[in-house]
C-alpha positions as CSV (number, residue, x, y, z in Angstrom):
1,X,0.0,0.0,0.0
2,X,2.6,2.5,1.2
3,X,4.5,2.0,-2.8
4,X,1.5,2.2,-4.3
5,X,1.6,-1.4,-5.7
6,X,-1.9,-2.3,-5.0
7,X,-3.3,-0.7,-7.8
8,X,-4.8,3.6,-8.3
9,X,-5.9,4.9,-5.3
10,X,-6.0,8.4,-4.1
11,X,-2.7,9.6,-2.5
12,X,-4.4,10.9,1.0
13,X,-6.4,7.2,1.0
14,X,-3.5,5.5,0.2
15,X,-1.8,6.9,3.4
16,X,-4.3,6.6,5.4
17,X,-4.8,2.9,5.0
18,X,-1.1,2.3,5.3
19,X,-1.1,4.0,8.8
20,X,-4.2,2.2,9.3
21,X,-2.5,-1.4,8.3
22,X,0.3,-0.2,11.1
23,X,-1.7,0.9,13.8
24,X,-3.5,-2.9,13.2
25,X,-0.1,-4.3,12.9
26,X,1.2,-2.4,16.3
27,X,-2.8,-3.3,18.6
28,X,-2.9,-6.8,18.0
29,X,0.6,-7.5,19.1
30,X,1.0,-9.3,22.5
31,X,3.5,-6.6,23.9
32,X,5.8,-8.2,26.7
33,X,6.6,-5.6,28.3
34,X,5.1,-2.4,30.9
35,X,3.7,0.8,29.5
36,X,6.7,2.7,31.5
37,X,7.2,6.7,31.4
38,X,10.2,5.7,29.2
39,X,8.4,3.3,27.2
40,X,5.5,6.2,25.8
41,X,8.2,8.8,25.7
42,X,10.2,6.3,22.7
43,X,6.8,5.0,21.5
44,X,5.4,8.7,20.7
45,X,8.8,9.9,19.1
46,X,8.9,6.6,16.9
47,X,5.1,7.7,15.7
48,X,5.7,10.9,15.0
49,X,8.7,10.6,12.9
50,X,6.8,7.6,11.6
51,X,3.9,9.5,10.6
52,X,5.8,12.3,9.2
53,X,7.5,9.7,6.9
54,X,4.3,8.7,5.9
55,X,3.1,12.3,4.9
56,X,5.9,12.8,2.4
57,X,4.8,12.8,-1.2
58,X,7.6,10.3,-2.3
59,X,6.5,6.7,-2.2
60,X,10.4,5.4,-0.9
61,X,10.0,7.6,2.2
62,X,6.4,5.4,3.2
63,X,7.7,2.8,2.4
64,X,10.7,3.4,4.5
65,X,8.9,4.5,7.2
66,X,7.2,0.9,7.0
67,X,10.1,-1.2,7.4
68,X,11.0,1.8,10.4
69,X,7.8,0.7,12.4
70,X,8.2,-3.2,11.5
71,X,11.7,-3.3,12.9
72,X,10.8,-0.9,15.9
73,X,8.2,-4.0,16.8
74,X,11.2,-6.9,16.0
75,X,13.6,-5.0,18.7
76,X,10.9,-5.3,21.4
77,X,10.0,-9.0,21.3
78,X,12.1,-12.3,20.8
79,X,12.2,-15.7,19.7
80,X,9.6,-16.6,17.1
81,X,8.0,-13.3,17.1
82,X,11.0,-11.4,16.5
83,X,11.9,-13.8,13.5
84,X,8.5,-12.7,12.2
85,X,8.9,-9.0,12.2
86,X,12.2,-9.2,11.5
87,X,11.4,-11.2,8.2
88,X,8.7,-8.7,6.9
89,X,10.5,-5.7,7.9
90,X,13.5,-7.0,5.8
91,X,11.2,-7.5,2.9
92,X,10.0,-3.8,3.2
93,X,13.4,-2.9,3.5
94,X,14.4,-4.2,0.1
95,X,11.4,-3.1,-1.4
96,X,12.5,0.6,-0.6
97,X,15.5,-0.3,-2.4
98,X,14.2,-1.6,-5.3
99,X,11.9,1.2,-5.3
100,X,14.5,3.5,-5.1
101,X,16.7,2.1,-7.8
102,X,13.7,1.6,-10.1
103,X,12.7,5.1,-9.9
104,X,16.5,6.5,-10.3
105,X,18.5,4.3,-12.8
106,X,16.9,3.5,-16.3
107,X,18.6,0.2,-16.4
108,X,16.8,-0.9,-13.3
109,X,13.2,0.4,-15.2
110,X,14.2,-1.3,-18.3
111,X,15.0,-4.6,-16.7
112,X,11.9,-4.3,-14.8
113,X,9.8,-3.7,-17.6
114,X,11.2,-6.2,-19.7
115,X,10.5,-8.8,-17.2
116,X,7.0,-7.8,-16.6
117,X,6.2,-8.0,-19.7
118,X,7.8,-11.3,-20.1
119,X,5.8,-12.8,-16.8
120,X,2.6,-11.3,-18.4
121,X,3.6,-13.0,-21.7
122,X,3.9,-16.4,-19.7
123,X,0.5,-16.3,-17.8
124,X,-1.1,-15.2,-21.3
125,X,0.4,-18.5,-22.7
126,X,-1.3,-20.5,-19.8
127,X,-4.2,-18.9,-19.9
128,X,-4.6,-18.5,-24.0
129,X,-5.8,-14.9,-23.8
130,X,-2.7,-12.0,-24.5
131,X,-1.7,-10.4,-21.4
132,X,0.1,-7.1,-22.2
133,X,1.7,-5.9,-18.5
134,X,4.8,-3.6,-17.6
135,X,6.4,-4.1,-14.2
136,X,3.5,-2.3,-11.6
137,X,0.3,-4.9,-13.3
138,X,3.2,-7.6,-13.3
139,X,3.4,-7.3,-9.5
140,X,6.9,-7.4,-9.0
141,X,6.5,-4.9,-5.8
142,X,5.3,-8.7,-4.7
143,X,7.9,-10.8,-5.8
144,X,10.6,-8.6,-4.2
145,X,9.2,-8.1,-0.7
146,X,8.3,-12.3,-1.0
147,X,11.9,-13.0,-2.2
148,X,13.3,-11.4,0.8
149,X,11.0,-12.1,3.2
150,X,11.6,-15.8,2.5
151,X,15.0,-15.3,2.4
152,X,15.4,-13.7,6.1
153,X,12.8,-16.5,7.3
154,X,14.4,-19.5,6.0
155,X,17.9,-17.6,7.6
156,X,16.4,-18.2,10.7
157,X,14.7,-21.5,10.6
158,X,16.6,-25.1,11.2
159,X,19.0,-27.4,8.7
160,X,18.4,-28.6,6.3
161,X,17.3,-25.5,4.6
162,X,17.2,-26.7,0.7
163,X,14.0,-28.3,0.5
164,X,11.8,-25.2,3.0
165,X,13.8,-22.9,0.1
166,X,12.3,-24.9,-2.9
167,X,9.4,-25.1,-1.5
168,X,9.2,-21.6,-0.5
169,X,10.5,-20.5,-3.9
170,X,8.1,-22.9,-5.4
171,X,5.2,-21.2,-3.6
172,X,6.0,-17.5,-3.9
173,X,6.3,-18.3,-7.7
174,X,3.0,-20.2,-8.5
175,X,1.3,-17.3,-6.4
176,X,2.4,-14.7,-8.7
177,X,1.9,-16.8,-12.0
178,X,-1.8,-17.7,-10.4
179,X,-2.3,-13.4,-10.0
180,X,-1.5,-13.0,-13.7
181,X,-3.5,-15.9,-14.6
182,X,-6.4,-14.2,-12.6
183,X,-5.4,-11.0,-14.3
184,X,-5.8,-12.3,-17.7
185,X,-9.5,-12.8,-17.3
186,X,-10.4,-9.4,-16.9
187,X,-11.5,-8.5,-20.0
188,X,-13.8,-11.2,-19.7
189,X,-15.1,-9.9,-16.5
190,X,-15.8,-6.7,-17.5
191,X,-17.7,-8.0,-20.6
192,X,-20.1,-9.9,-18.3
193,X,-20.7,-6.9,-16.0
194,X,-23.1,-3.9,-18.4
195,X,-21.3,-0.6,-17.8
196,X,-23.9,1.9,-16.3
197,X,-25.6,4.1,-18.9
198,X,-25.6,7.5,-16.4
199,X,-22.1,7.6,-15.3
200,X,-22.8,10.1,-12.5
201,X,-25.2,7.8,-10.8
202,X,-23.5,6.0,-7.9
203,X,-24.1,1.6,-9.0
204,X,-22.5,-1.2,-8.2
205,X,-21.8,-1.6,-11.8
206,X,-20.0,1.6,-11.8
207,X,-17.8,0.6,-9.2
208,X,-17.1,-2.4,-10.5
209,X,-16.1,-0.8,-14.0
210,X,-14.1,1.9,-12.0
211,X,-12.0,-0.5,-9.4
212,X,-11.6,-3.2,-12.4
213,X,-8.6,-3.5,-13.6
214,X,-7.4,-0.4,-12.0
215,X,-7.6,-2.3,-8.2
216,X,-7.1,-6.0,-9.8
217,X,-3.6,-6.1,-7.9
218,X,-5.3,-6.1,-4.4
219,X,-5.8,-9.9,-5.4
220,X,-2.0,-10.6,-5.7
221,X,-1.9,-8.9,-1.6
222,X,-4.3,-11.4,-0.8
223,X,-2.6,-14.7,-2.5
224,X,1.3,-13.3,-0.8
225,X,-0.2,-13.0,2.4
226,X,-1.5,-16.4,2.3
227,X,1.8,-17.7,1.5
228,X,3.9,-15.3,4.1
229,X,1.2,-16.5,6.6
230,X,2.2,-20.1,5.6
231,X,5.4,-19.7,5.5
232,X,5.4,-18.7,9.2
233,X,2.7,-21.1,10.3
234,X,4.4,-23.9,9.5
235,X,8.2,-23.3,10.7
236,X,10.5,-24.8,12.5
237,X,12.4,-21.8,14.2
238,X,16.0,-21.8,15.7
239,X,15.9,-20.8,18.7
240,X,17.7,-21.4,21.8
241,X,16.5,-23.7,24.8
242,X,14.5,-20.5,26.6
243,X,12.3,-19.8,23.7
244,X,14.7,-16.6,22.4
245,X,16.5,-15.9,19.5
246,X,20.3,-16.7,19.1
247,X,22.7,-13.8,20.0
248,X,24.3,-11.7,18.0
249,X,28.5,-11.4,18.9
250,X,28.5,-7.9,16.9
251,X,26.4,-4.9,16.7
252,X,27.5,-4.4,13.2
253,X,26.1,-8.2,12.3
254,X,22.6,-7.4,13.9
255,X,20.1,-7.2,10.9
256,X,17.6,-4.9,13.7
257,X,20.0,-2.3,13.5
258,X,21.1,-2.4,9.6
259,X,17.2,-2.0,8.8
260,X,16.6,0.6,11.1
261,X,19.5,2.2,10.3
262,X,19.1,1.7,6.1
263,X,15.0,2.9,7.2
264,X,16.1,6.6,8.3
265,X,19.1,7.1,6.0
266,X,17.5,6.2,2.9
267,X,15.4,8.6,2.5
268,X,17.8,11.6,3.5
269,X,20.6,10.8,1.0
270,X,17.8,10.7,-1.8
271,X,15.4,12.7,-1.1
272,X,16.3,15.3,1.2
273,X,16.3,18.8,-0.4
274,X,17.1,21.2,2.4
275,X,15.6,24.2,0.3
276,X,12.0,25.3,-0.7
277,X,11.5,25.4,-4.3
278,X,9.1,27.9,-5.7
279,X,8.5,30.3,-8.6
280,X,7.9,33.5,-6.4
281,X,8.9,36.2,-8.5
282,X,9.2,34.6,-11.6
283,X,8.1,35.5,-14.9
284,X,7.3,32.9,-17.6
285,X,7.2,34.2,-21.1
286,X,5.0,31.4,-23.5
287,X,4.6,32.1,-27.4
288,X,0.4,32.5,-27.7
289,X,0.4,31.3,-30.9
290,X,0.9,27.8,-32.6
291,X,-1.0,25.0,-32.6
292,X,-2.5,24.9,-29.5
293,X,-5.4,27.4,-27.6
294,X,-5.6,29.0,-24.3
295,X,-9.1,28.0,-23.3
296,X,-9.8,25.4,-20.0
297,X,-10.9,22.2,-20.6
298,X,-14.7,21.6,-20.0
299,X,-16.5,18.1,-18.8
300,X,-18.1,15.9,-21.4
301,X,-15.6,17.7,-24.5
302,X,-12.7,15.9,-24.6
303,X,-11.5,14.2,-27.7
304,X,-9.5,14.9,-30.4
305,X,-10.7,18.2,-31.2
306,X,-10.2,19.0,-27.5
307,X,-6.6,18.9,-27.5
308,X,-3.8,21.2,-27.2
309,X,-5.8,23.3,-24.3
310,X,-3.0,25.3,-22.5
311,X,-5.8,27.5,-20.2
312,X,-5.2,26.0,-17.3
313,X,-0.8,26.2,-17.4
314,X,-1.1,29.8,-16.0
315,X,-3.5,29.1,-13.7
316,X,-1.0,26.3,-12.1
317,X,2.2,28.4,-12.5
318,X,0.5,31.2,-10.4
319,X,-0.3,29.2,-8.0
320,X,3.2,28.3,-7.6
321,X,4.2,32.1,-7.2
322,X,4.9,32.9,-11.0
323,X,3.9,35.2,-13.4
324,X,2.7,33.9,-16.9
């Protein structure tokens, strides 16, 4: 939710639901330990740099402040629990750098791209209808929080390893090829389903038609968690003979720290511009003529004739301070 994988949502919903899917995350833990003066002090300075991560307009910095909450909850339990936490907030972790690499290096988008379309090309061969996906319909937001997840979780569980990996791999795979699969039928769906003949009328047709296949992705959430909640059902955990998780020698080995650490630096040495931008004072100088017109764009006149409309550029530019 917090990189916007899940499909088009408004940016303040998105947000919303992602503190929401916290705030669930944080209440239905069993917390082992006393509501202490110290205790609220940490936990209201973690949520309010939390939240403020979550109100920034770049998708990284949720998603950063994400894996920030997850590994806040791994450092304050042990054992199993802690191997849980820690293995989801790894996978967010990642995810932020993925997210940031995709978004920043145009190999990384290519690659992406190429291989969404090649997963889409696979699950339209299964399915005999032609799936035509990039890297966001694809899901592979999915495959690389999965990937790691499983990764961190089959770290901590007992030898032999090889087969819980297959199977695991195995799994996480056939999820994502049975999404696509799913995906693929759309078109069918929506033929089955009349689209509403007064759009402005509020029907469950219309919202059909309007979540479909914009919102399609939510299904690929449900399948991964199905699989991450397997995954962690059915483990065998090491752990030592009081129930906790093996020590750590070094600081510098502990994964805790290198998340929490990686959680609040990402976002500062990309995104961090110490400055205000604005236009204040600033006179923009556009040629009126060519092939274009000044008038604002009206409801219900769009279309090929309606391009080219430049009325409302001045209109955004003041806002920004400027003078067109």
């Amino acid at each position: 939710m917090a990189a916007g994988s899940v499909g088009l949502w408004a940016h303040p919903l998105q947000r919303a639901l992602t503190l929401g899917l916290l705030a669930a995350a944080v209440l239905v833990l069993p917390f082992p330990f006393k509501w202490t003066k110290s205790f609220l002090l940490g936990a209201g300075a973690a949520a309010v740099i939390a939240a403020s991560m979550m109100a920034s307009s770049l998708p990284v910095v949720n998603v950063s402040g994400t894996a920030f909450v997850l590994v806040l909850l791994a450092l304050r339990f042990s054992g199993r629990d802690r191997s849980v936490l820690l293995s989801a907030a790894t996978g967010v972790a990642v995810l932020a750098l993925y997210r940031t690499a995709y978004t920043t290096i145009p190999l990384v988008w290519m690659a992406a791209d190429w291989l969404g379309q090649g997963l889409g090309r696979l699950a339209g061969l299964l399915s005999a209808r032609r799936l035509n996906v990039g890297a966001t319909f694809a899901g592979l937001d999915y495959l690389v929080v999965m990937l790691a997840l499983s990764g961190t979780w089959i770290a901590a569980t007992t030898r032999p390893r090889r087969w819980r990996a297959i199977y695991a791999l195995g799994a996480i795979l056939a999820g994502q090829l049975l999404y696509l699969i799913l995906l693929s039928y759309v078109p069918d769906l929506l033929a089955l389903v009349p689209r509403p003949a007064a759009p402005e009328k509020w029907s469950w047709a219309g919202l059909f038609h309007k979540a479909v296949p914009w919102n399609v992705p939510v299904l690929a959430v449900a399948i991964h968690a199905l699989i991450a909640g397997a995954l962690f059902r059915w483990s065998a955990w090491m752990l030592q003979s009081d129930g906790s998780a093996p020590r750590v020698k070094s600081a510098i080995r502990n994964p805790q720290s290198a998340i929490l650490l990686a959680a609040l630096l990402l976002p500062v040495v990309t995104s961090l511009y110490p400055a205000s931008p604005g236009l204040q004072g600033k006179k923009i100088v556009f040629y009126e003529k060519g092939f274009l017109n000044w008038l604002k764009p009206t409801y219900d006149s769009y279309g090929r004739l309606g391009s080219g409309m430049y009325g409302m550029l001045p209109v955004y530019l003041e806002s920004l301070g400027a003078r067109a």
